[in-house]
N, C-alpha and C positions, 0 to 999 in steps of 0.2 A: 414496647421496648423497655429493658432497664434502665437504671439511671444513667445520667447524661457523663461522660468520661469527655467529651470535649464541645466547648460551642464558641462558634464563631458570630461576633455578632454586628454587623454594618461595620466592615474591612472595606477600608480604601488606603489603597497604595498607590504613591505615584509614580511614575515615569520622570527621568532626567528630559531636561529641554532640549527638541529636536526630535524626540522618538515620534513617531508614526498615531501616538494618542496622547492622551492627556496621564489616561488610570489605566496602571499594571490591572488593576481590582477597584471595582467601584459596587460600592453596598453589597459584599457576598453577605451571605447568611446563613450557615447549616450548625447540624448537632450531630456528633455521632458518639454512639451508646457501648458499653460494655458488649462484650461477643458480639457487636457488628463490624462489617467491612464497608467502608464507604469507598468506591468506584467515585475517582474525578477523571473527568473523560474532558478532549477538547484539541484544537489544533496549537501548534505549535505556538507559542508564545499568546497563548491563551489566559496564562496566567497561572496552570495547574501546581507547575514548580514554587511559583513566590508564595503558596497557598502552604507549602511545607516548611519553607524557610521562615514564614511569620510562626508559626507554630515555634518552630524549633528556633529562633532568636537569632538568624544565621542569612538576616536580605542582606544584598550589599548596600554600601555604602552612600549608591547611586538612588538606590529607591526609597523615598518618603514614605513615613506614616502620617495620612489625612485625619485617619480618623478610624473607631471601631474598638474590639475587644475583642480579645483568646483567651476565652477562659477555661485552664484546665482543675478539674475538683474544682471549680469555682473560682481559680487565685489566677490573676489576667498576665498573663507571661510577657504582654506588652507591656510594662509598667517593672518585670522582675529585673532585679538586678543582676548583672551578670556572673558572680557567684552563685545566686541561687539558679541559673539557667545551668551554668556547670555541672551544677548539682542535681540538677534534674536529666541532664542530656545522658542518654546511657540505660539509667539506673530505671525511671520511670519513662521517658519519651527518647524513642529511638528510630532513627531513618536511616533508609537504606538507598545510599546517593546511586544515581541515573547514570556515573560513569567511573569506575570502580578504578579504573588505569591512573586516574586523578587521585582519587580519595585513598589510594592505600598507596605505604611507604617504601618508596621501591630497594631504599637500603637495608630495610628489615625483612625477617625468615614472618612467613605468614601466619604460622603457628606462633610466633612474639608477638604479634599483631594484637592476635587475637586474646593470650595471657595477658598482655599490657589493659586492655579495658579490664579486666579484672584490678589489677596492680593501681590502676588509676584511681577508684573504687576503694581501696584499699581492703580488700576481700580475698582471704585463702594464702595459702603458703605457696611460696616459686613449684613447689611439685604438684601441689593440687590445682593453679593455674595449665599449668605445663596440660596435666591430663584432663581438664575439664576441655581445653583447648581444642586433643584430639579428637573428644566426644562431639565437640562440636561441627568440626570438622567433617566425620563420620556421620553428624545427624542429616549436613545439608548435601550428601552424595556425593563429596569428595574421593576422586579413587584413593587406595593406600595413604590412611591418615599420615602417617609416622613420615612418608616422602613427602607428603604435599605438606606437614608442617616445615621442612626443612628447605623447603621450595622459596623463591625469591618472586617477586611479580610480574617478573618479566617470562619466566619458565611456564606462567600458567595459562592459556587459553582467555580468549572473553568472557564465556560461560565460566569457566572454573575462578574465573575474579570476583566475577559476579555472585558467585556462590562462598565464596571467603567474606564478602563485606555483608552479604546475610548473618553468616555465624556470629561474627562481632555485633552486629546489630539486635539479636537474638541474646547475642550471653548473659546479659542480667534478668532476661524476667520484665520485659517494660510494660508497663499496662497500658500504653497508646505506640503504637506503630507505624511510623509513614515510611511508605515503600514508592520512591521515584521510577518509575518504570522498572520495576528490579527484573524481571524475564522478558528483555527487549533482548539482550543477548544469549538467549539460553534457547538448544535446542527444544523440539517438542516435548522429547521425554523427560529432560530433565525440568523442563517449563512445570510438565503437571505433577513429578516430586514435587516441586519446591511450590506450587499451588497449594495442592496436599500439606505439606509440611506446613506454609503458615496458618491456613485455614483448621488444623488440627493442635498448635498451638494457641491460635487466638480463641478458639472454643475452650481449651484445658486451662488457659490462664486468665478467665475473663478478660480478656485484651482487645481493645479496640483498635481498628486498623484503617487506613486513609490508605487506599492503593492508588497510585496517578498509573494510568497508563491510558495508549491510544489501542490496544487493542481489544477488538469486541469479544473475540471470541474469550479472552479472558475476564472480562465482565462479568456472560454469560455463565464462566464455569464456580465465579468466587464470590462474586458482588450480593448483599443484601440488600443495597440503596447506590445509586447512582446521581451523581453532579455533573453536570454537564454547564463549560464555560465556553462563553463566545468572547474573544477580546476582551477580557476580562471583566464580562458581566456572568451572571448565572441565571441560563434562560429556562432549564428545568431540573426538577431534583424530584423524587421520587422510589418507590418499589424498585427493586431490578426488573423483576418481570412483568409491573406494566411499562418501564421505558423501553424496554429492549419490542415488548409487543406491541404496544399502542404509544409510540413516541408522539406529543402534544407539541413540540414547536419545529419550526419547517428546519433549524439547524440541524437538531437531533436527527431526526429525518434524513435528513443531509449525508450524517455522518455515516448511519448507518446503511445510505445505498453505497456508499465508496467501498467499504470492505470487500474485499478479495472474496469472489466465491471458492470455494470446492469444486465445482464442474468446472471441469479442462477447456475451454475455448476448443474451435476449428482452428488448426493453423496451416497453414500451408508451407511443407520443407520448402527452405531456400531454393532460389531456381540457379545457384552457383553450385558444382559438383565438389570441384578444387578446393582442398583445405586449406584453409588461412594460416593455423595453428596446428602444430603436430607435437605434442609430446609422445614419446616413447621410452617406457622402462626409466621413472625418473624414483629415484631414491635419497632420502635424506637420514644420517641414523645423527642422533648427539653421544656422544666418548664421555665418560665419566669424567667429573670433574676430580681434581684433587684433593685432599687432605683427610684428617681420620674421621670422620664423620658422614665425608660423601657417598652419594649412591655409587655403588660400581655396577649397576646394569646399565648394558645401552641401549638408548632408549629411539625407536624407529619410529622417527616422525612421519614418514611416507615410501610406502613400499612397491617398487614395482609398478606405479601408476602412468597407465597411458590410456591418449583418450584425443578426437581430431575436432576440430572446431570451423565449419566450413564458414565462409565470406556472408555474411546476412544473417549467418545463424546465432541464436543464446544457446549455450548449455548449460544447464543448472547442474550447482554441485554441493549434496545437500548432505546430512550427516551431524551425529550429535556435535558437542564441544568436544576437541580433543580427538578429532578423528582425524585430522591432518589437514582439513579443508585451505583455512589461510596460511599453510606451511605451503602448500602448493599454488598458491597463489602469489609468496613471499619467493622461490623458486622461479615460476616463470617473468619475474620481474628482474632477478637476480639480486633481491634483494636481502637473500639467502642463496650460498650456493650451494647445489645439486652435490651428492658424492659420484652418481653416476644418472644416466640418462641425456636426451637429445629434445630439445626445444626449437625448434623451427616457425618462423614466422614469414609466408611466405616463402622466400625464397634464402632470405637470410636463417643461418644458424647461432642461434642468441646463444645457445650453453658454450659457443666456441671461441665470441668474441673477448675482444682483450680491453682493457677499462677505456682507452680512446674509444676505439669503434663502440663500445655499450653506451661511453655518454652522446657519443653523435646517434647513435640508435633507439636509444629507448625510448623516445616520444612515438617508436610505434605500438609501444604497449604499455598502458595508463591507466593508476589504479584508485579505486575509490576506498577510503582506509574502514575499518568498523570504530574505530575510536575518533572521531573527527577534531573533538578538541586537543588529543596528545600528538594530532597531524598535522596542525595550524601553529605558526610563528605567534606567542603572544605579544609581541612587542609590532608586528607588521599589520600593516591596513589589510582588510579582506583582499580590495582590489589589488593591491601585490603580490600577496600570497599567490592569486590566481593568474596574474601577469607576467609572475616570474618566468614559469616554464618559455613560455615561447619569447620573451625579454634574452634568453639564455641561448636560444636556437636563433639571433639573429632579428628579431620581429622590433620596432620600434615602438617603447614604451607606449605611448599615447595609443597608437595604435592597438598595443595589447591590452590597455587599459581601458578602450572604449568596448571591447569584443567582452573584455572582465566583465561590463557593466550589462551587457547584451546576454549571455550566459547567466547573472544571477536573475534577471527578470525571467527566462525563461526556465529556472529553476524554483520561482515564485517570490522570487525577494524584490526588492526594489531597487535599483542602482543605485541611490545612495546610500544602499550597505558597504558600497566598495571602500567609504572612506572611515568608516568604526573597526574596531579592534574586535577578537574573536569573545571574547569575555562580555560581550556588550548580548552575543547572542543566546537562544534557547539551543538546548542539544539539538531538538530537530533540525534548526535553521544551520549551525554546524554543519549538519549532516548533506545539506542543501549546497552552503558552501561548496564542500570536499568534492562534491559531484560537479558545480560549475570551473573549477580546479582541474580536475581529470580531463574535461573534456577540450579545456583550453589550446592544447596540442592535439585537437582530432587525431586520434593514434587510430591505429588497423582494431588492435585488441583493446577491449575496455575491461578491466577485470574488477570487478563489482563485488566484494567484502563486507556482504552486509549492510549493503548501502541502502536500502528503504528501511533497516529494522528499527531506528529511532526515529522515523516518521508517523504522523498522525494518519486517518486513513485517506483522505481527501488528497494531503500530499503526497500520500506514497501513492496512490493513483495517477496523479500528476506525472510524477516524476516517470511511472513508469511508460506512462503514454510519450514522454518523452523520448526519455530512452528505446524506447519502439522507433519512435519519429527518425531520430538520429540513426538508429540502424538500417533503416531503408535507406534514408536520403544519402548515407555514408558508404553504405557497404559496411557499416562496420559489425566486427565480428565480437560477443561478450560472453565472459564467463563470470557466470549471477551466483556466487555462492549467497545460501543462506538457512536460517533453521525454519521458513516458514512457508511449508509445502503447498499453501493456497496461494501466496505469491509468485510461488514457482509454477505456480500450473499456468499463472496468465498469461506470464512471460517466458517461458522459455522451450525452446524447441522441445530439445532432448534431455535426458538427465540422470546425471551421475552417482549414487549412492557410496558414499564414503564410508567405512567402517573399521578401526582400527588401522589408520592408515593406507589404508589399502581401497579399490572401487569394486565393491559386491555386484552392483549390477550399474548397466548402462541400457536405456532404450529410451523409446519415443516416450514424450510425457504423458501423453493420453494412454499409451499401453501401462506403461509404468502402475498407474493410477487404476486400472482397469484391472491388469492380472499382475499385480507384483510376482516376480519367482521368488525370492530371497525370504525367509523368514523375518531378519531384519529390519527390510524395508516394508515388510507387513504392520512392524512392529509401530515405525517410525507413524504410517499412513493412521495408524488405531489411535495413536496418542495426540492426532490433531484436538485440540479444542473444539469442540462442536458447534456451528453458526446455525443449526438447525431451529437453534430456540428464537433468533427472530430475522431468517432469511424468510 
């Protein structure tokens, strides 16, 4: 390898009093080199996250340093003062946070965003900001630079968030790069752009890179060297291709039998005929905003889509960013209303109800958000958050409190999460959360938004045997959007292909997978990530 661009050397962090260990991190050790990519792989509160924040000078408040050194070019960033980390954050060392909906300013145009790091910098004139902006923009597959600068954050999809807080992270040229699960929200295709994209920058710019993520197949497609953390020890590090082939400790091991195969499971259709959920002909457009700068096209979030959901059954509903997926999931919740179209849920008609009858109704259909933390009360205990709903419908606190506490454990947390605040937790465990939350009011419909995509694999296995469990044992009926089509093969009956608002094809999942018709969803099936390299 070439010279060493970062090394970490006997790091311990600790935990505030009460947490579940002693060490966030106890004695890590690694080094990563100019043009490498270092893969930290590990479960949720593993410790992968605090591994960037010591880097980049950004733990809270709550986690001690025991002990160790980060030395980057040599000069230990534990020890820098926080002007010189200012001065470094950006310029030389740049990360790309795990939840973009947080990290960017939801009252600034994204395209400011992204000139303001230049500005901050103090680098280039308001017009060569302005245009380096669009290029940026345009590098990470943004549609229509000139609209999406002009766009606010709330207009833009998961993936397309996710793909703004890349650019910024990207605009200076940093010679060390950490990347927080950056393609947890991004569909397939735009997943192996933006793979492509840094792996073809950190070659051109001698740039070293830290990728944290839980998925394997992205490992597999990017990783030079791989870290692997248990409860924040590091129990192997090594090759990509001898961990992924000959994994040495029973964790790693572990980890890599969870992952979601490719082959479609045997399922058996639901033995219910009768549809639980009926949409028909549902349509969403957005009307141009006002003033002399706005777009005047309108813009069709969901066109014409119908699709039935019978009693036991998932339907998955798959499709890049920006295909209208959680538009229609925002839709049948009413949390967005329909311009035209017919929502039925059993026997009731939800597109017809009036704000009394929807709030007495809607705990029959209950969603799991893709953002968990911009869906959590900061200031509420978990077990409220999750107590609330049925507290609301009539259920006596204590009573919904003890069910709170019954729901995180079977979600993998511990019941005393119920009394910590959302900020205490890791994304994954959020993620965990929002799910024991959802299912608080057992509703008919469970509509699921991406709800395994910031879990580790072990958990998102968990969770989905769960959600299986729940579905027989309830009757209940779910719609599983998400971008990651070997998920979708384990769990979900049938499945829907989204494309430009609209459902290209609908069939069984194993046909699907088998003879796709659509060019599209051939497209979609080619750009999976390959687990070939160590199933």
């Amino acid at each position: 390898m070439n010279e060493t661009r970062l090394e970490v050397a006997d790091l311990s962090l600790t935990l505030p009093s009460g947490s579940d260990r002693r060490h966030a991190l106890q004695s890590v050790n690694f080094r990563v080199a100019k043009r490498e990519i270092l893969c930290v792989v590990g479960e949720s509160g593993s410790g992968k996250s605090l591994c960037a924040q010591a880097v980049m000078g950004l733990l809270p408040p709550v986690i001690g340093i025991e002990s160790g050194r980060v030395l980057f070019n040599a000069e230990n960033l534990l020890t820098a003062s926080r002007h010189r980390m200012r001065e470094l954050r950006g310029r030389e060392i740049a990360m790309i946070f795990q939840e973009p909906m947080t990290a960017l300013n939801p009252s600034m145009r994204i395209g400011m965003q992204i000139a303001e790091v230049f500005e901050a910098h103090g680098l280039h004139s308001p017009r060569e900001r302005t245009e380096r902006a669009l290029e940026l923009i345009h590098e990470v597959g943004l549609p229509d630079p000139e609209q999406t600068a002009r766009a606010y954050v709330h207009q833009l999809s998961g993936g397309q968030r996710q793909r703004a807080m890349i650019a910024m992270a990207l605009a200076l040229g940093p010679s060390l790069l950490i990347a927080d699960e950056p393609t947890t929200a991004l569909d397939v295709t735009t997943q192996a752009q933006i793979l492509k994209l840094i792996r073809n920058l950190q070659s051109a710019r001698e740039m070293a890179v830290i990728f944290i993520t839980h998925d394997f197949g992205v490992v597999a497609e990017i990783a030079d060297s791989v870290l692997v953390l248990e409860k924040g020890k590091l129990v192997e590090c090594g090759p990509a291709n001898g961990v992924l082939s000959r994994p040495q400790h029973p964790y790693t091991r572990e980890l890599l039998a969870a992952v979601p195969s490719s082959t479609v499971p045997d399922r058996s259709s639901p033995m219910a005929v009768a549809p639980s959920c009926v949409v028909e002909g549902l349509k969403k457009t957005y009307a141009p905003r006002g003033g002399l700068f706005s777009d005047k096209r309108v813009t069709v979030a969901v066109d014409d889509v119908s699709f039935t959901i019978r009693r036991g059954e998932t339907l998955g509903l798959v499709g890049e960013s920006g295909s209208g997926k959680s538009t229609v999931a925002r839709l049948l919740t009413r949390l967005v209303e329909p311009d035209t179209g017919l929502i039925r849920i059993d026997d009731i008609d939800f597109s017809g109800l009036n704000k009394e009858q929807l709030r007495r109704e809607r705990r029959r259909i209950q969603m799991i958000f893709q953002d968990p933390f911009a869906s959590l009360n900061p200031r509420r205990s978990i077990g409220m958050s999750i107590s609330d709903g049925p507290v609301a419908h009539g259920v006596p606190r204590q009573q919904a409190m003890e069910e709170a506490c019954r729901l995180l454990e079977l979600t993998g947390l511990r019941s005393s999460a119920a009394k910590r605040l959302p900020h205490e937790f890791s994304g994954g465990q959020r993620q965990r959360i929002g799910i024991a939350r959802a299912l608080a009011l057992k509703p008919d419909l469970l509509i699921a938004d991406e709800a395994v995509s910031a879990l580790d694999v072990t958990i998102q296995a968990q969770v989905m045997r769960l959600l299986e469990e729940l579905k027989q044992k309830l009757g209940l009926s779910m719609l599983f959007i998400t971008h990651d089509l070997n998920v979708a093969a384990q769990i979900c009956d049938r499945m829907a292909v989204m494309h430009r608002g609209r459902i290209v094809e609908l069939a069984d999942t194993a046909e699907l997978f088998e003879n796709p018709r659509e060019p599209y969803t051939r497209q979609l099936l080619s750009a999976r990530p390959g687990r070939s390299d160590y199933h």
